[in-house]
C-alpha positions, 0 to 999 in steps of 0.5 A, spaced: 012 781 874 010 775 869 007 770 874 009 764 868 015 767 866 017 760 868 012 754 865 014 747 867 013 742 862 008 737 862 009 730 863 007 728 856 011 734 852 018 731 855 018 723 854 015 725 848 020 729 846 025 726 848 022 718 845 023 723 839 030 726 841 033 719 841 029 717 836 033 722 830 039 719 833 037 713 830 038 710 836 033 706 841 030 711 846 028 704 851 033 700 854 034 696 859 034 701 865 040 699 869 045 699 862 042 706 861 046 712 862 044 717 867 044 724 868 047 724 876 046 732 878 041 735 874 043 741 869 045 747 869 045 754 866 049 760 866 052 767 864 045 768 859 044 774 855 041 777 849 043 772 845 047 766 848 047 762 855 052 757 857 049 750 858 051 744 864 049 737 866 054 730 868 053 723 867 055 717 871 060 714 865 063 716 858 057 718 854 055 722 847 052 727 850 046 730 845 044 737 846 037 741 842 033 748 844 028 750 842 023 757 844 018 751 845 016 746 850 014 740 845 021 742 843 018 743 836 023 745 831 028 744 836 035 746 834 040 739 835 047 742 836 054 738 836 054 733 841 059 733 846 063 727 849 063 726 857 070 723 859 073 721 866 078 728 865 074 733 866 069 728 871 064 726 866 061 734 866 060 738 860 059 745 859 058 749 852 056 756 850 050 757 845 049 762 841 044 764 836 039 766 840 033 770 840 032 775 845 027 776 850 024 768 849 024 762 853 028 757 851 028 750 853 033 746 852 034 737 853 040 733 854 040 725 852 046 721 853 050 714 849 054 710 853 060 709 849 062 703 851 055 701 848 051 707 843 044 703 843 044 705 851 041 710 851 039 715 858 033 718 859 032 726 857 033 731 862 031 738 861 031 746 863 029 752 861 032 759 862 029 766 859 034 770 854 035 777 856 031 783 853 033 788 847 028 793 849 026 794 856 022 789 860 021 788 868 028 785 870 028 780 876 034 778 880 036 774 886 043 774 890 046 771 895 051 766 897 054 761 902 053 754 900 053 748 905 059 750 910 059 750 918 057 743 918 050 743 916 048 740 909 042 737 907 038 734 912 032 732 910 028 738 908 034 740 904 036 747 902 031 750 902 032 757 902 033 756 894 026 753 894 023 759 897 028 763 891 025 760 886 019 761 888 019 768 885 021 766 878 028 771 878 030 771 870 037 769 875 040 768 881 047 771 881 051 766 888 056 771 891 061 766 893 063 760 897 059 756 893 061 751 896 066 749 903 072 745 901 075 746 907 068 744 912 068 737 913 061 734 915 059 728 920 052 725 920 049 730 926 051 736 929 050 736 938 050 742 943 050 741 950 049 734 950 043 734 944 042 732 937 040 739 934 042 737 926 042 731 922 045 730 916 042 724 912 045 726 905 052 725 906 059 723 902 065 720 902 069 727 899 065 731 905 068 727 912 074 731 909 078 737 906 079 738 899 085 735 896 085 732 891 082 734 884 077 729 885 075 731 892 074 738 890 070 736 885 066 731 890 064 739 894 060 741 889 057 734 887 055 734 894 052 741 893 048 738 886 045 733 890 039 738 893 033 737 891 031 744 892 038 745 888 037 742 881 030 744 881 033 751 881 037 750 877 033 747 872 028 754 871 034 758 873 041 761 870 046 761 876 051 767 874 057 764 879 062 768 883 068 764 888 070 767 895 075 763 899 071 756 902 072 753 894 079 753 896 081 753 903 078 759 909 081 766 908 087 764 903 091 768 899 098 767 896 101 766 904 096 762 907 100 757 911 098 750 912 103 747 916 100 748 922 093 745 920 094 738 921 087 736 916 092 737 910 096 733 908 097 737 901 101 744 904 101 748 897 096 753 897 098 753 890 096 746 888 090 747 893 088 752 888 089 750 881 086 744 883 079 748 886 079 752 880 079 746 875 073 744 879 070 750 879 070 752 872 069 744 870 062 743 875 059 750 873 055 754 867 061 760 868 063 762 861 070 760 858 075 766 857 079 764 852 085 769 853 084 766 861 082 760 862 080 760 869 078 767 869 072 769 873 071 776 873 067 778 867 061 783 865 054 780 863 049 785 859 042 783 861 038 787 856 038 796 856 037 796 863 043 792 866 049 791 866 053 786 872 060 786 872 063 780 877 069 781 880 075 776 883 078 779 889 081 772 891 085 771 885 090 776 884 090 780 891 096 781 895 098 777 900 094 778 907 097 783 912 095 788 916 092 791 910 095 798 913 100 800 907 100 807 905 102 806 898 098 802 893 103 796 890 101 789 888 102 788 895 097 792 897 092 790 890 085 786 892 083 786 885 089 787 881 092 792 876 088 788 870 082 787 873 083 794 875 083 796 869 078 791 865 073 794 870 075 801 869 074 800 862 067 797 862 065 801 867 066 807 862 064 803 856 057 801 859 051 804 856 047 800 863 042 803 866 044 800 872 051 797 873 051 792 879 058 791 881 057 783 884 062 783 889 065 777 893 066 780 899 063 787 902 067 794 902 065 796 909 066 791 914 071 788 917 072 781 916 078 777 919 080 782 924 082 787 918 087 782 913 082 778 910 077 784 906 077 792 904 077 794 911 082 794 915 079 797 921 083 803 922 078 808 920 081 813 917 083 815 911 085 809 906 090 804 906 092 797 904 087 794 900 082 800 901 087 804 897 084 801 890 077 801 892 079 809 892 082 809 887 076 805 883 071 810 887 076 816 884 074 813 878 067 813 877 066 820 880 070 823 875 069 819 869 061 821 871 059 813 871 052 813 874 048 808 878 053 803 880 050 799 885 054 793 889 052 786 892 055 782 896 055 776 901 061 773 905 059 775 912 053 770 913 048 776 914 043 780 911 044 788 911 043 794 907 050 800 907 049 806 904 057 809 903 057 816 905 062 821 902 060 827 908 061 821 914 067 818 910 075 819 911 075 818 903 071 823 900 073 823 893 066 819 891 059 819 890 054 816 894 052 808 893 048 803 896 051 796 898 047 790 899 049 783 903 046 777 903 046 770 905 048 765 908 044 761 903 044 754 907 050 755 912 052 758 919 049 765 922 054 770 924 055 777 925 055 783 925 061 785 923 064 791 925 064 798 920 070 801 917 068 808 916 074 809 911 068 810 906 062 812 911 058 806 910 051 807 914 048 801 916 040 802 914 037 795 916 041 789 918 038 782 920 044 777 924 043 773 930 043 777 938 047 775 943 044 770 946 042 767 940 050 766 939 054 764 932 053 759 927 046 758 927 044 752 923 039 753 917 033 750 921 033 757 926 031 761 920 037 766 919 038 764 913 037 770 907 037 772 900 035 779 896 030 780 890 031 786 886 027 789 881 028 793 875 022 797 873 021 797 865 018 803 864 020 808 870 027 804 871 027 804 879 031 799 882 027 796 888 031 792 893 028 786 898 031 783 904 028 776 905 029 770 910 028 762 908 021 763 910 019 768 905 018 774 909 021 781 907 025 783 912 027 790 908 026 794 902 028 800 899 026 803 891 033 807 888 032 812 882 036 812 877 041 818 875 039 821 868 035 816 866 029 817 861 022 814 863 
């Protein structure tokens, strides 16, 4: 892999280019500091493929937001798009698709924001960068994992310091598997066991001493989020492709949640906690709009010949929660929904890839929540509940012959690698496939979960607190995980790494791809 995939621009290629940003705006480029626009969470970017990325960044007032890009980082020939306006209804944030690029390139782009109350204030200009995917075959680099700042332990004063250690192998993107955020985990300023101070902390705000409500406190989650050092700089070199779980809502919900019992809320309705999240989420990340669905966030990204990555949404349009043991498949049992279904079977069908990475927000074999929450159930024999549209989508890829489909998930807090086994399974109607866990990015430590042998899952590496160590572990205690995968341009092999918060790779493994050519 390139070592300078990802140079930094100096100093003097950015006050330069951004003096002369604003200056061909016609606008002074100084102004008095505190009469200034500012950027307050850094930027963003996301979704990016051969040609197109999606764009992010807010500002501390209603602004023209200015935006250019450019394959250089002088900003030579940049590309000046339409401005954008950052109002109070959407919080001040905007996000825009940009098209037309090349591929394969480097792509710098700069923000400078106009007070609208004043346009001859003018901001500073913040910048990032991202590299466009492939049209031919390259090396491909990516990292995942998930769980965001939940359990009660946020930024203390070494941050998040998982996405430093990331960043550090210059992925060309980090796909976050969900719970991107913890809606429903209130903070306080330290964390005590027996008696001792054990974490502390030092960044903290109004919105994150409470569960999320209103809009604006969910909202608050992810600025809060946003604050992180390690964060902005990620997200400054890095595209985030993001996905959601349950704590961008509240714990485990589905359309029959119940919160009459939970004294924190006074907003009862699952519904209006929902609306309200999804709003939040669409507004404060780079997640491509789909028109015919606004607040959708299952989709396929193509990043070049080698790789396809199809997000799935097993929140949105699942059954309610039961004991998942029904035996007939009916919307009372879906996870993902007929639509969704079908979307995926269509695309899964229709894709050239390589590899298919199917990006999950919960793992297929384990059992989470005593059996309701997830895929498994538990019962360990043939499939049932929501396990009977994961066979029906496993039935699916084996007799349309759709080969090399890889999964990767988070959601349990640790780190392990499957390997889903049709002779040790109860369903059988199935070829092989390997499923990655990752995470907690910068939360609690859990696990192991138990396995549901419905689909054969053999565990081959797992990393998760002993018993004596217990649960919920805070960051500082190291289990904290993400992975690398590496797809080879010329032998397209897939190489798989397991990693901790201090760089150390836990486990690996190499997969070769079915009928490719070399």
């Amino acid at each position: 892999m390139s070592a300078n995939r990802f140079p930094r621009p100096s100093r003097r290629a950015f006050l330069a280019g951004g003096s002369a940003f604003a200056a061909s705006l016609a606008m002074p480029a100084i102004s008095r500091a505190s009469a200034r626009p500012v950027f307050t969470h850094g930027v963003q970017s996301g979704d990016v493929d051969t040609t197109s990325g999606m764009l992010w960044t807010r500002v501390d007032r209603p602004s023209k937001v200015m935006m250019e890009v450019s394959t250089t980082e002088s900003f030579a020939n940049a590309r000046q798009l339409a401005p954008m306006t950052a109002l109070p209804n959407h919080d001040l944030a905007v996000k825009r698709l940009v098209a037309g690029l090349p591929s394969d390139q480097d792509i710098f782009y700069r923000f400078v924001a106009a007070d609208l109350n004043d346009i001859n204030a003018v901001s500073e200009p913040v910048i990032g960068q991202f590299r466009t995917a492939p049209s031919a075959r390259r090396d491909v680099r990516f990292a995942w994992s998930g769980d965001t700042a939940g359990q009660g332990w946020g930024i203390d004063d070494d941050g998040m310091a998982t996405y430093a250690t990331m960043a550090q192998h210059k992925p060309d993107f980090f796909i976050h598997s969900g719970d991107t955020i913890y809606a429903d985990g209130p903070m306080q300023d330290e964390v005590e066991k027996d008696g001792q101070v054990i974490w502390k902390n030092t960044t903290l705000t109004d919105e994150k001493r409470k569960v999320a409500e209103t809009l604006d406190e969910f909202r608050g989650q992810w600025k809060y989020n946003l604050m992180d050092r390690h964060v902005q700089a990620m997200n400054a070199v890095c595209p985030t492709f993001m996905q959601w779980d349950d704590h961008e809502v509240v714990n485990n919900w589905s359309s029959s949640r119940s919160l009459m019992e939970d004294s924190r809320y006074a907003e009862k309705s699952i519904h209006v906690l929902q609306a309200r999240a999804t709003q939040a989420f669409h507004e404060m990340t780079p997640l491509r709009i789909t028109p015919s669905e606004p607040g959708r966030v299952y989709r396929k990204i193509s990043y070049g010949p080698m790789l396809d990555v199809f997000f799935l949404d097993l929140r949105s349009y699942r059954g309610p929660n039961s004991d998942n043991l029904q035996t007939e498949l009916t919307e009372e049992s879906r996870i993902l929904g007929a639509e969704q279904m079908a979307w995926l079977k269509r695309e899964l069908a229709n894709s050239a890839a390589t590899w298919k990475v199917i990006a999950s927000d919960m793992p297929i074999g384990l059992v989470v929540g005593g059996g309701q929450e997830a895929v498994g159930n538990g019962d360990n024999g043939s499939a049932k509940g929501r396990e009977l549209e994961i066979g029906e989508l496993l039935r699916f890829i084996k007799t349309a012959k759709i080969r090399n489909t890889v999964w990767f998930t988070a959601d349990v807090h640790y780190t392990a690698a499957h390997y889903y086994n049709p002779d040790k399974a109860a369903f059988q109607e199935f070829e092989p496939f390997w499923e990655f866990v990752s995470g907690p990015l910068h939360a609690g430590t859990f696990g192991p979960n138990g396995l549901d042998m419905t689909f054969g899952p053999e565990v081959k590496f797992v990393k998760a607190p002993s018993e004596e160590q217990g649960a919920n572990l805070p960051p500082s205690m190291g289990l904290q995980f993400f992975g690398l995968v590496d797809i080879d341009g010329g032998t397209q092999q897939m190489t798989v790494r397991l990693m901790d918060r201090a760089d150390k790779e836990l486990w690996k493994v190499t997969l070769d791809p079915v009928g490719a050519s070399i």
